[in-house]
C-alpha positions in Angstrom: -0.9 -12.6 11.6 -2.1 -13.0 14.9 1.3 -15.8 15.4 3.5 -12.8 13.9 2.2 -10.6 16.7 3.1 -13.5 19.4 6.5 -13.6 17.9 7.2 -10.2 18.3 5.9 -9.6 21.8 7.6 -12.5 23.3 10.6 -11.4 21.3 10.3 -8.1 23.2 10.1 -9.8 26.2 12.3 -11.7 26.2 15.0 -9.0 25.2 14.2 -6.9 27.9 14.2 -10.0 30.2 17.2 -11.6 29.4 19.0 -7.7 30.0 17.4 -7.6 33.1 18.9 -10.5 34.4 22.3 -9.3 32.3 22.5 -6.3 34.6 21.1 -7.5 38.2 24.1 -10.1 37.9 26.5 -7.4 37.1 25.4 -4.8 39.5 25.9 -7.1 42.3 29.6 -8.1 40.8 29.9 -4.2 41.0 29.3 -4.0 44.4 31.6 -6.8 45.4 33.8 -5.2 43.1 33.5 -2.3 44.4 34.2 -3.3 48.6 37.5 -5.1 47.1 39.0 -2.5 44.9 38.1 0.1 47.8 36.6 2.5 44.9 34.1 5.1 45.8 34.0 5.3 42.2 32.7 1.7 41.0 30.4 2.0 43.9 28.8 5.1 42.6 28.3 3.5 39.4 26.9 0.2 41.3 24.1 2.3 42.7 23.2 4.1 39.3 23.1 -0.1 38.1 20.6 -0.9 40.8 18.2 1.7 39.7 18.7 0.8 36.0 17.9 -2.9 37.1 15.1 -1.8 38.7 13.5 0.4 35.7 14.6 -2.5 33.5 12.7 -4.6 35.6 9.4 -3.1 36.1 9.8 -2.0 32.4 9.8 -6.0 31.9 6.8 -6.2 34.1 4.9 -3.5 32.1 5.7 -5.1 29.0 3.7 -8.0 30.3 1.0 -7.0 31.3 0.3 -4.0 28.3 -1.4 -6.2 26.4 -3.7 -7.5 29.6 -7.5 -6.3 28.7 -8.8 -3.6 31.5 -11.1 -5.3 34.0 -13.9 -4.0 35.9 -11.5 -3.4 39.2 -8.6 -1.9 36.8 -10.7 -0.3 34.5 -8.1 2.1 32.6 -5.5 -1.3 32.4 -2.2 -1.4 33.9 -0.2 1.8 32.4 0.2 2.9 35.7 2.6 0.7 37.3 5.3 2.3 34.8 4.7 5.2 37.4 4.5 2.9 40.5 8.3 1.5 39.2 9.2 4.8 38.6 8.6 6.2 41.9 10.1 3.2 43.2 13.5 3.6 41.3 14.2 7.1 42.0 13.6 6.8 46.2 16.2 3.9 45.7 18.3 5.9 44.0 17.8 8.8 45.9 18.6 6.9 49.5 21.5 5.3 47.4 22.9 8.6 46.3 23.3 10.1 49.4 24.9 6.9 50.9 27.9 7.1 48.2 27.9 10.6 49.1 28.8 9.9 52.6 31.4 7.6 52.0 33.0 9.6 49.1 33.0 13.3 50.6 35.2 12.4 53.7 37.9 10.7 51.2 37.9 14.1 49.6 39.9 15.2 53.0 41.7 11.9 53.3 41.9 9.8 49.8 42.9 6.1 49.7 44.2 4.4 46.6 41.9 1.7 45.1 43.1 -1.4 43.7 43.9 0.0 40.5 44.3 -3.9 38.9 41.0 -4.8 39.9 39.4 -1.4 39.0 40.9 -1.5 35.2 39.2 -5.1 35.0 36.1 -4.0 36.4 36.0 -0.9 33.4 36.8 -2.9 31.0 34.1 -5.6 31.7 31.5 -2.8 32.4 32.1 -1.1 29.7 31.9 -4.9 27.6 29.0 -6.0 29.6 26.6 -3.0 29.1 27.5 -2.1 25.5 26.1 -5.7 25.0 23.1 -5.1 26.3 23.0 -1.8 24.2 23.0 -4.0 21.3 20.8 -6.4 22.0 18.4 -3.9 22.9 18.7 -1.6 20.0 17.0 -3.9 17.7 13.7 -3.3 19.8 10.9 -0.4 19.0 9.0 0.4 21.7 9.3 2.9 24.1 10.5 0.7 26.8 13.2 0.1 25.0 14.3 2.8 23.6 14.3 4.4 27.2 16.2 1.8 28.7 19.1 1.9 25.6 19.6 5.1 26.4 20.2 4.3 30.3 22.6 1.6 29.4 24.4 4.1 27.3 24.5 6.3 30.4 26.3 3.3 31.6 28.8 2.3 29.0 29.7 5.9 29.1 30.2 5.8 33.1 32.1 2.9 33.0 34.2 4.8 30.1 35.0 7.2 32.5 36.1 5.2 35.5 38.1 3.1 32.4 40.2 6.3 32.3 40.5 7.2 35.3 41.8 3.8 36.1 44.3 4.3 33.7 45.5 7.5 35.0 45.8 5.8 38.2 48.3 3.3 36.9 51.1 6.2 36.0 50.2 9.0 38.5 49.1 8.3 42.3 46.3 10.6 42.7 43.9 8.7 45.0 41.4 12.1 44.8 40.7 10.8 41.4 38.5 8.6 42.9 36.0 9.9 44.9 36.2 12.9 42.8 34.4 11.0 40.4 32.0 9.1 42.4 31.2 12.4 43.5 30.3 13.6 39.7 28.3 10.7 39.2 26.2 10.8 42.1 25.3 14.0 41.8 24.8 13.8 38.1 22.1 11.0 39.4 21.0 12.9 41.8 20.3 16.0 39.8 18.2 13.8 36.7 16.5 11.6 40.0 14.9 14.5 41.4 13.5 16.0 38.1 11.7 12.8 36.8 10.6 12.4 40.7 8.9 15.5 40.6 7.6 14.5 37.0 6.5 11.2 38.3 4.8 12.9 41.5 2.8 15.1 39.3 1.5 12.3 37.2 0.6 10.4 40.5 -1.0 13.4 41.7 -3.0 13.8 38.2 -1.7 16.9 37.8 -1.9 17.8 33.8 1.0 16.3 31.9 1.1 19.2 29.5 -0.4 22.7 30.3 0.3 23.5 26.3 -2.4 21.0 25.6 -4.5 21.5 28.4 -5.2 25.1 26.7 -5.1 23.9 23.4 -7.6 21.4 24.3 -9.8 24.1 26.2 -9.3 26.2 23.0 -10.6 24.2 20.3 -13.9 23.0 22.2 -14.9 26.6 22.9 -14.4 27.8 19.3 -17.1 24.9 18.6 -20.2 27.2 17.7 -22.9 25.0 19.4 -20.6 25.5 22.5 -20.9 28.2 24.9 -18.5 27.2 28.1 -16.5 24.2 28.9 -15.9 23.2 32.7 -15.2 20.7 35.0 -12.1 19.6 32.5 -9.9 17.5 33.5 -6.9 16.3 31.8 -4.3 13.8 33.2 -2.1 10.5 32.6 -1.9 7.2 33.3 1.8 6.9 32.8 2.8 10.2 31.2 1.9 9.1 27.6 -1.5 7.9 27.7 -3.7 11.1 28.6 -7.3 10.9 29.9 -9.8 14.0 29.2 -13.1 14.4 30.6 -15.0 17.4 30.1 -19.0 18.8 30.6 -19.6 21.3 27.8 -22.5 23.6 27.9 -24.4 23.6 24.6 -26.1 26.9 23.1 -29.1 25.5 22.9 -31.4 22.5 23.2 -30.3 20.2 19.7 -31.6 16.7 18.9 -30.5 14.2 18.3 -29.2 14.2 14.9 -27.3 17.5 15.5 -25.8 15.7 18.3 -24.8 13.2 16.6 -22.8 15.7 14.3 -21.8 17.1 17.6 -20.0 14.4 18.5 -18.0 13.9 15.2 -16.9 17.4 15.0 -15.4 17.2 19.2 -13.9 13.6 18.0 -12.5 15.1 14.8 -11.2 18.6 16.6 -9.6 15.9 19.5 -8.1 13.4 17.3 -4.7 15.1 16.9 -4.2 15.6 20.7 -4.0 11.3 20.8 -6.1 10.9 23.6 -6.5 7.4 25.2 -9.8 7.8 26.9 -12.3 10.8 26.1 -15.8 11.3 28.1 -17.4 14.6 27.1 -20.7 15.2 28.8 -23.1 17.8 27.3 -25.0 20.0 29.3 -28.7 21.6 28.3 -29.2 25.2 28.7 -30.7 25.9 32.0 -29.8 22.4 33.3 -28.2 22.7 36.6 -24.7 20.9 36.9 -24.6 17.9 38.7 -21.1 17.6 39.4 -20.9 20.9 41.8 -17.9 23.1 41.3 -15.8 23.4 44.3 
């Protein structure tokens, strides 16, 4: 069992691994591509590349160390450095984005042909290159991957589009073409960037991931009888699917220990649908004075 487990991790791994390296060889073809051809287009797509490298990358390094024990200096594990990559990937994006956006605007005014050849070869091998890595990545089941299949499909279906337009190119002279569509693509970037940055900001910030379960959570521990107040609640995430709650909860009276005991199993039993990573719950006497002070 425990060798079947092995298997599949490193099987993971190593998918996620080997289309790492698949794309950070490709990407920087696509930007020497890219300088050749004289495409605003393909360079647009180079930059959406480098920030899929770099999720697939720090999704690699996540998936190495997720099944590292917590230690006493990272006491809630490593789930967080999802967050750090993620924050990582969209400034690079971001700065990358408005750098194609420089280049391409200006051509708007004044267009320049590409190297049609070159950008039809380009397509076609983007288009073969990251529907490959689509199916070798399809076969795995965690989230990691699932994300990331869904950002190479982003790509196959970019390069799908430059693939036409490339075509196009070959009967009708319409250099526009070109940094019309780099144009799209960055700011299709751009726009899904800046959502999961403020997402990711949030999570860093330990804002709650959910204000629908924050309530609901608030909800069910005050409908608990032997409960008269909840407060200093807090729920947050390490990576925006493993929540943390802690919470004091004021009790209606002063029960032993056996009817805390039940206590306990009724808050785990109400909790156990919200699938909580880490729960503390504190319980506070009546007339015992808080000694975390509210602010």
């Amino acid at each position: 069992m425990h060798n079947h487990s092995h298997n599949h991790a490193d099987d993971k791994d190593s998918r996620i691994g080997w289309t790492f390296f698949l794309n950070v060889s490709f990407t920087i073809i696509e930007f020497i591509g890219g300088w050749l051809t004289n495409s605003t287009a393909i360079m647009a797509d180079a930059v959406h590349d480098l920030g899929d490298s770099l999720s697939i990358g720090f999704a690699w390094i996540l998936s190495r160390f997720s099944d590292k024990k917590p230690s006493d200096r990272f006491s809630y594990g490593y789930k967080r450095l999802s967050l750090f990559g993620a924050l990582v990937n969209s400034l690079v994006l971001v700065v990358g984005s408005i750098w194609i956006l420089l280049e391409a605007t200006p051509r708007l005014f004044n267009p320049e042909m590409p190297m049609v050849e070159g950008m039809l070869g380009l397509a076609l091998l983007g288009v073969t290159v990251n529907g490959y890595a689509v199916y070798k990545l399809r076969a795995g089941k965690t989230l990691n991957e699932r994300v990331l299949t869904w950002h190479l499909l982003e790509d196959v279906l970019g390069w799908a589009a430059v693939l036409i337009v490339s075509i196009v190119l070959l009967f009708v002279e319409l250099p526009i073409l070109d940094p019309l569509l780099s144009i799209c693509f960055t700011l299709f970037i751009l726009f899904n960037v800046l959502k999961n940055l403020k997402a990711t900001l949030l999570l860093f910030l330990q804002g709650t991931p959910d204000q629908k379960s924050h309530d609901d959570i608030e909800d069910v521990l005050t409908r608990i009888p032997e409960v008269l107040g909840v407060h200093h609640m807090h729920f947050w995430s390490l990576d925006g699917e493993k929540h943390v709650l802690t919470a004091h909860l004021e009790l209606a009276q002063n029960y032993n220990v056996e009817k805390l005991l039940e206590l306990k199993n009724i808050i785990a039993k109400e909790l156990f649908h919200f699938n909580l990573s880490h729960t503390t719950i504190e319980f506070e006497f009546p007339d015992e004075v808080c000694r975390d002070n509210e602010e």
